[in-house]
C-alpha positions in Angstrom: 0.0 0.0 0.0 1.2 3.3 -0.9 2.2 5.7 1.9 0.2 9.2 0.6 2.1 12.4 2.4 0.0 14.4 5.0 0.4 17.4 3.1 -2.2 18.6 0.8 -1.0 18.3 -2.9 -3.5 19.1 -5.6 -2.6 18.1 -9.1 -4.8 18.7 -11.9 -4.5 17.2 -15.5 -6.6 18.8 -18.0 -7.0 18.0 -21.6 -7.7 21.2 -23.9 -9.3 20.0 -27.2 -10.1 17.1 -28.8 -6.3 15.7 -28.6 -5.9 17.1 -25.6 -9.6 15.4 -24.1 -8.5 11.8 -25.8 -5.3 12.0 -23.8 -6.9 12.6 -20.3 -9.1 10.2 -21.2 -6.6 7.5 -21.3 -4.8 8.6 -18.9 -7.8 9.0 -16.6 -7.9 5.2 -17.2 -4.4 4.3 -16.1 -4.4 6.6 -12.8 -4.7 4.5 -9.9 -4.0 7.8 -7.4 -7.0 9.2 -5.8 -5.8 12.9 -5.0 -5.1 13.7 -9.2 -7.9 15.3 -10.8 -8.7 14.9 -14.9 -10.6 17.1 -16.6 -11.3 18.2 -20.4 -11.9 21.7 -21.8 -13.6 22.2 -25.2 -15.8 24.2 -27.6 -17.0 21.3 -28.9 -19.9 19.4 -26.7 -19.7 16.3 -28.8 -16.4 15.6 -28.2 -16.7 16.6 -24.5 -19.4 13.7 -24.4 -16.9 11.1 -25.4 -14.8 12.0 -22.5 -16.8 9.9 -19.7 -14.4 9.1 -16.8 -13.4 12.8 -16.2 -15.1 16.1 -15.4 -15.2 18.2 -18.5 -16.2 22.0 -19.2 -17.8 23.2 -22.1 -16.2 27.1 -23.8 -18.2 29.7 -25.3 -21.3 28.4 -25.6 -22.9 31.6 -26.4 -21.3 31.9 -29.7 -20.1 28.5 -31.0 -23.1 26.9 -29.6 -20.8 23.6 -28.9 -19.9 23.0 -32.4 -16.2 23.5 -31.9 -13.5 26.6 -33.1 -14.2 25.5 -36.8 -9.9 25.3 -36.5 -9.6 28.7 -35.7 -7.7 29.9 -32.8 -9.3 33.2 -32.8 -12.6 32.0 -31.9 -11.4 29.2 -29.3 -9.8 32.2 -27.8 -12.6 33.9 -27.3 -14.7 31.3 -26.2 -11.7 30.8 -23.5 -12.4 34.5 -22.1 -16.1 34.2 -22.6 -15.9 30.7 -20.1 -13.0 32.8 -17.7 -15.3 32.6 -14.5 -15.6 28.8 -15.0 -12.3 27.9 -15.9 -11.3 29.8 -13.1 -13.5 27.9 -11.3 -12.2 25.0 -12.8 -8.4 25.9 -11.4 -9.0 26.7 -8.0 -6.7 25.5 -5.4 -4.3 23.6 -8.1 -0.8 23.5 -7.0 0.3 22.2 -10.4 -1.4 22.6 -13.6 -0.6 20.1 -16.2 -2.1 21.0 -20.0 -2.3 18.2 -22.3 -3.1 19.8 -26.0 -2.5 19.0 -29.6 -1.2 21.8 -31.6 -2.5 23.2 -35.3 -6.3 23.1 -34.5 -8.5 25.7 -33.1 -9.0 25.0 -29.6 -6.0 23.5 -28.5 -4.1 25.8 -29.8 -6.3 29.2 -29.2 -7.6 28.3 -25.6 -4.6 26.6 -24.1 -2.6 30.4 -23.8 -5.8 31.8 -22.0 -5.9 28.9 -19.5 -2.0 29.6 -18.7 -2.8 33.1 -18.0 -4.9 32.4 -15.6 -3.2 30.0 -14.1 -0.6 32.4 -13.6 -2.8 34.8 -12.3 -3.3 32.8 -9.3 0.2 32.2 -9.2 -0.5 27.9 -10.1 2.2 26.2 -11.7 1.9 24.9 -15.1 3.5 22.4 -17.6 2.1 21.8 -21.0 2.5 18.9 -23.0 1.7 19.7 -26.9 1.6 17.2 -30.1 2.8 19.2 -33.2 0.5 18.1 -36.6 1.9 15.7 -39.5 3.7 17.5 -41.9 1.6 15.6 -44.5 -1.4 18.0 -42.3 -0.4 20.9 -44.7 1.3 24.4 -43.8 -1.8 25.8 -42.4 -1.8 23.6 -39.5 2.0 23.4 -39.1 1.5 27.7 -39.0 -0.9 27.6 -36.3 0.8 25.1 -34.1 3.7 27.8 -34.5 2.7 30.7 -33.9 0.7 28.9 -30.4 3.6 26.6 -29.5 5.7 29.8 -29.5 2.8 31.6 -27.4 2.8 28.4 -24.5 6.4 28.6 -24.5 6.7 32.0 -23.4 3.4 31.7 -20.9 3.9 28.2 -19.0 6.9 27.1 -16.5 7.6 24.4 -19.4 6.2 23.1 -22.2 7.3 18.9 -23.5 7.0 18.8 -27.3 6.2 15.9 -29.6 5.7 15.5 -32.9 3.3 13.4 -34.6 5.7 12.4 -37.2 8.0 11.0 -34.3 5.5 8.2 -34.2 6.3 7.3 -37.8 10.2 6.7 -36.9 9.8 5.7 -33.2 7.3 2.5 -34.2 6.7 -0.1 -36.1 5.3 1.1 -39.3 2.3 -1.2 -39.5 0.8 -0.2 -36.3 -2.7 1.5 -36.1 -2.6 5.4 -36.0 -5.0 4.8 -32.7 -2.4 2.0 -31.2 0.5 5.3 -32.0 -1.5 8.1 -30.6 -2.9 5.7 -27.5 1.4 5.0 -27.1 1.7 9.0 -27.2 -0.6 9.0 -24.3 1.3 6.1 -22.2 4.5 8.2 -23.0 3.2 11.8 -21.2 1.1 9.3 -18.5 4.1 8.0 -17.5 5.9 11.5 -17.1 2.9 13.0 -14.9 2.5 9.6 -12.7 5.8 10.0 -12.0 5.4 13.8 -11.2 2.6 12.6 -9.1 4.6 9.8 -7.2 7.2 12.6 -6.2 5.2 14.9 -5.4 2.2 12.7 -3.0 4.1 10.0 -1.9 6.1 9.8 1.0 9.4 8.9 0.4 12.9 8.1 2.6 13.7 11.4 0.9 11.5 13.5 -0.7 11.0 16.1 -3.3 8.1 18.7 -1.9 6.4 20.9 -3.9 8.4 24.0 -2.8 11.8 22.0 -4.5 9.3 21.4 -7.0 8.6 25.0 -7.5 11.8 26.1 -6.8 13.3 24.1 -10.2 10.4 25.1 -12.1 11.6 29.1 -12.0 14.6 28.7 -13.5 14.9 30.2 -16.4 16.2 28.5 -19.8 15.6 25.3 -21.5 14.8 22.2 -19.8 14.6 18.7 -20.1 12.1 16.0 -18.8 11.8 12.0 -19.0 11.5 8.8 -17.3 13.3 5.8 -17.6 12.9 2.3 -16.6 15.5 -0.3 -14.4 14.6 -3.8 -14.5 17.1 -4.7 -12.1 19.3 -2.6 -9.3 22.4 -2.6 -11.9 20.6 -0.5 -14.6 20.5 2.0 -12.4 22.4 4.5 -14.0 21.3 2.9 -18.2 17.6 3.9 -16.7 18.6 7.9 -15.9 20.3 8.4 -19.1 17.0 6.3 -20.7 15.0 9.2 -19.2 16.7 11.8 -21.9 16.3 9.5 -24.8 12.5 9.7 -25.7 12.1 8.4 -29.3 9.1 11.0 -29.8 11.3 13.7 -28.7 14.6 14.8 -29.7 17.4 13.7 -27.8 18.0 16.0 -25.3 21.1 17.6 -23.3 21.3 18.6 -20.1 24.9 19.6 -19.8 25.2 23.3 -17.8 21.7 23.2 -16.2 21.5 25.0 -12.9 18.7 22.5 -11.2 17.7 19.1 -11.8 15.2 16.9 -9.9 16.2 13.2 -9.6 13.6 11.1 -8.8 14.1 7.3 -8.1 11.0 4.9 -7.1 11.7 1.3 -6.8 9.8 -2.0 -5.9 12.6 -2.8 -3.5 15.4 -1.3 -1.8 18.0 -0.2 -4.3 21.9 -0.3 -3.2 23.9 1.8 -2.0 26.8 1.5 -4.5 23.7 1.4 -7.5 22.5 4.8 -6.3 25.8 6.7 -5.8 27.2 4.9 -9.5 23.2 6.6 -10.7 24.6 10.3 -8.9 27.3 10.0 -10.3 26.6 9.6 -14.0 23.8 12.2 -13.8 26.8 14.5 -12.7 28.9 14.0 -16.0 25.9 14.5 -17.5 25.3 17.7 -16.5 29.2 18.4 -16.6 28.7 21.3 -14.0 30.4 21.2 -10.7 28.0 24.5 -9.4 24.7 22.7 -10.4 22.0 22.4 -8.2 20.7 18.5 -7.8 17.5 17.8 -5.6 17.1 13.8 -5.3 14.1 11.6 -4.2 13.9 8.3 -3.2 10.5 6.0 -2.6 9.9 2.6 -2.2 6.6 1.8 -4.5 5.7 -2.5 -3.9 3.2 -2.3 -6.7 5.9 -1.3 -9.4 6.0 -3.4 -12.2 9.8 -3.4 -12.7 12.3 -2.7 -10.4 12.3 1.3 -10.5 11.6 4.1 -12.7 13.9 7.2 -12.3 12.5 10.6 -13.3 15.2 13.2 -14.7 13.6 17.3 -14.7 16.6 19.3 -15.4 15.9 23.5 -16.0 18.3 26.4 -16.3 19.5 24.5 -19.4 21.6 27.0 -21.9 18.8 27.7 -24.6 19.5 26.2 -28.2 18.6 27.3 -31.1 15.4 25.6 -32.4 13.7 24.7 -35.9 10.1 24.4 -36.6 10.2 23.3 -39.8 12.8 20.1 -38.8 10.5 19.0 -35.9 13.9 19.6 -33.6 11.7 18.9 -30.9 13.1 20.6 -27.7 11.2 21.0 -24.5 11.7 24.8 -23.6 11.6 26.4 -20.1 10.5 30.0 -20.2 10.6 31.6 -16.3 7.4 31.8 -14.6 5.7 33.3 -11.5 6.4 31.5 -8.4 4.8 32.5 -5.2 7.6 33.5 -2.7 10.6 32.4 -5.3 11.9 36.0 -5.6 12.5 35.6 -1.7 13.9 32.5 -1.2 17.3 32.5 0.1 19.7 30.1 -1.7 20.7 28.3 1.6 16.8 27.3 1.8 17.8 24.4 -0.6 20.5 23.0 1.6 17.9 22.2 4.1 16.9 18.7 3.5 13.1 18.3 2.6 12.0 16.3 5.8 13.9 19.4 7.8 11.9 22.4 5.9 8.5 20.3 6.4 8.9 19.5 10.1 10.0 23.4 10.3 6.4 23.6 8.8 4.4 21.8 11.1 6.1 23.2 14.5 5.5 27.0 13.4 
C-alpha cells in the first residue's frame, strides 16, 4: 500500500481540445492515485461527451453553440475569455497545472494560452505537453501550431513537445494510428505519474512541492523524462534512458543550474547502484555549481524494479527549428509564489527538515 504524504497536494490534469480530451481520457484510465484530478476543456460538446471518466467544461457556448473553433484559434480564444469565470473555477486551489493539448487546430491551440494566463494569475504552476500536426497536415496547421507553440512557451513554467511524425520513426510502421496516438498518451502518462509519485508520496527522501517550484523558475531550456531499471544494476542505463524519448529529440542537459532526480523502486535499491546513478547524472550535466535535488520511494506495486525521473531547468537555450521538428522542451521563467524571496541556503535544508519546520510553526 502506498504511503500518501499528510500534506495537501493538488494536481490537476486537463486536456484542452479534442487531442488534448483523448489524452486525459486515457490517462484518466491508467491513474490508480485518488488525489489527481482529470478534466477536459472544449468548444466542442460532442467531443466533450466522449470524455466519460473525467469532469469536462464546455467554452463559449454563447457563440459556437458547442460545435467547436471550426480550427480557428481566434474563436477558441474567445470562447476561452467568454468561459474565464468557469475555468477559473475549474483551477481553484491547483498547486500544479498540467495541460495536455495537440497543436495546429483551433481550440488546443487558441484556448490553451488563455488557461496559462490564468493559471498564472493565481500564481498555479503549469506544464504543458503539446503534439505538433503531421507535416503531411499541410502548412496551415503546421502555422498555427507555430505561432501557439511559440505563445505556450513563453506563458507556461515548461512546455514537453512531440511531434506526430516522431510516431512514424519511433514505431513499427504497421501499427494502427489509434495504437501510435494511445502510445503518445502512455509516454506523457508515465511523465505526470511519475510527477505525481514525487510529489504525494512519502518517500525516505523526498521532493516537496516548494523544490518542486523552486526548479520550475529557473529560467532556460529544460529537459524531462522517465526511464525504466529492471534490475538494481541498470540504475544509472535507466537515468540516461530518461533523456532519450524516441518522440522527442534527444536531449542535453549539460550546464543546467537544477535538476530533480527522482528514483521509485519496488525494493530497496543499493547503495553503490545509487551513488554509480549520482554519479553519472553529474557527467551528465558536466557542471560542478549545479543544483541537484534527489528523491527516493519505495513503490511495492511497481511493475519493474524502479523508474527514475530526470527534470533538469536552467538548461543554456539552443537554437530551435520548426520546420525540422527539432523537438526541444523549452523552459520560459514563470511566476512562483515567494521564489523572488527565497534564500539560496533554503535548498541545503533537506526536505523532511523544511516540512517538520512547517508543522512546528
Amino acid at each position: 500500500m502506498q504511503n500518501i504524504r499528510t500534506e495537501n497536494i493538488n494536481i490537476h490534469v486537463i486536456g484542452v481540445g479534442g487531442c488534448g480530451g483523448n489524452a486525459v481520457s486515457n490517462m484518466a484510465s491508467l491513474c490508480s492515485h485518488e488525489n489527481i484530478r482529470f478534466s477536459s476543456v472544449n468548444t466542442d460538446i460532442a467531443a466533450l461527451h466522449r470524455c466519460t471518466n473525467h469532469e469536462v467544461v464546455l467554452i463559449g457556448e454563447a457563440t459556437t453553440k458547442g460545435y467547436g473553433a471550426g480550427a480557428d484559434p481566434d474563436v477558441a480564444s474567445n470562447a476561452a475569455i467568454q468561459s474565464k469565470d468557469a475555468l477559473v473555477t475549474l483551477i481553484k486551489d491547483a498547486d500544479l497545472i498540467i495541460i495536455i493539448a495537440g497543436l495546429g487546430g483551433g481550440t488546443g491551440s487558441g484556448a490553451t494560452p488563455i488557461l496559462i494566463d490564468l493559471a498564472k494569475e493565481s500564481d498555479i504552476d503549469v506544464m504543458c505537453f503539446v503534439t505538433l500536426p503531421f507535416k503531411a497536415e499541410g502548412g496551415k496547421r503546421s502555422d498555427i501550431a507555430r505561432n501557439a507553440l511559440e505563445t505556450i512557451q513563453s506563458k507556461a513554467n515548461a512546455t514537453l513537445v512531440m511531434s506526430n511524425d516522431s510516431l512514424l520513426s519511433a514505431l513499427d510502421e504497421t501499427v494502427g494510428l489509434l495504437s501510435a496516438f494511445r502510445h503518445c498518451d502512455t509516454q506523457m502518462h508515465r511523465i505526470v505519474e511519475a510527477i505525481i509519485v514525487m510529489l504525494t508520496n512519502t518517500g525516505y527522501i523526498n521532493v516537496d512541492i516548494n523544490d518542486f517550484s523552486h526548479i520550475l523558475s529557473l529560467e532556460g531550456d529544460t529537459a524531462l523524462g522517465v526511464g525504466i531499471a529492471e534490475d538494481d544494476s541498470s540504475l544509472s542505463a535507466a537515468l540516461k534512458h530518461a533523456l532519450e524519448n524516441p518522440l522527442v529529440d534527444k536531449q542535453n542537459i549539460i550546464g543546467a543550474q537544477g535538476v530533480i532526480a527522482q528514483l521509485t523502486c519496488r525494493e530497496e535499491p543499493s547503495l553503490a547502484m545509487y551513488e554509480e546513478m549520482l554519479a553519472t547524472l553529474q557527467s551528465l550535466v558536466d557542471g560542478p555549481q549545479t543544483l541537484i535535488i534527489t528523491g527516493v520511494t519505495l513503490s511495492p506495486e511497481l511493475p519493474h524494479f524502479g523508474e527514475v525521473l530526470v527534470i533538469a531547468t536552467g538548461v543554456p537555450s539552443k537554437a530551435q527549428n520548426f520546420e525540422q521538428e527539432k523537438n526541444v522542451i523549452p523552459m520560459k521563467q514563470a511566476s512562483v509564489p515567494g521564489s523572488s524571496k527565497k534564500d539560496a541556503a533554503y535548498l541545503d535544508i533537506p526536505a523532511f527538515v523544511r516540512l517538520q519546520g512547517r508543522e512546528l510553526s
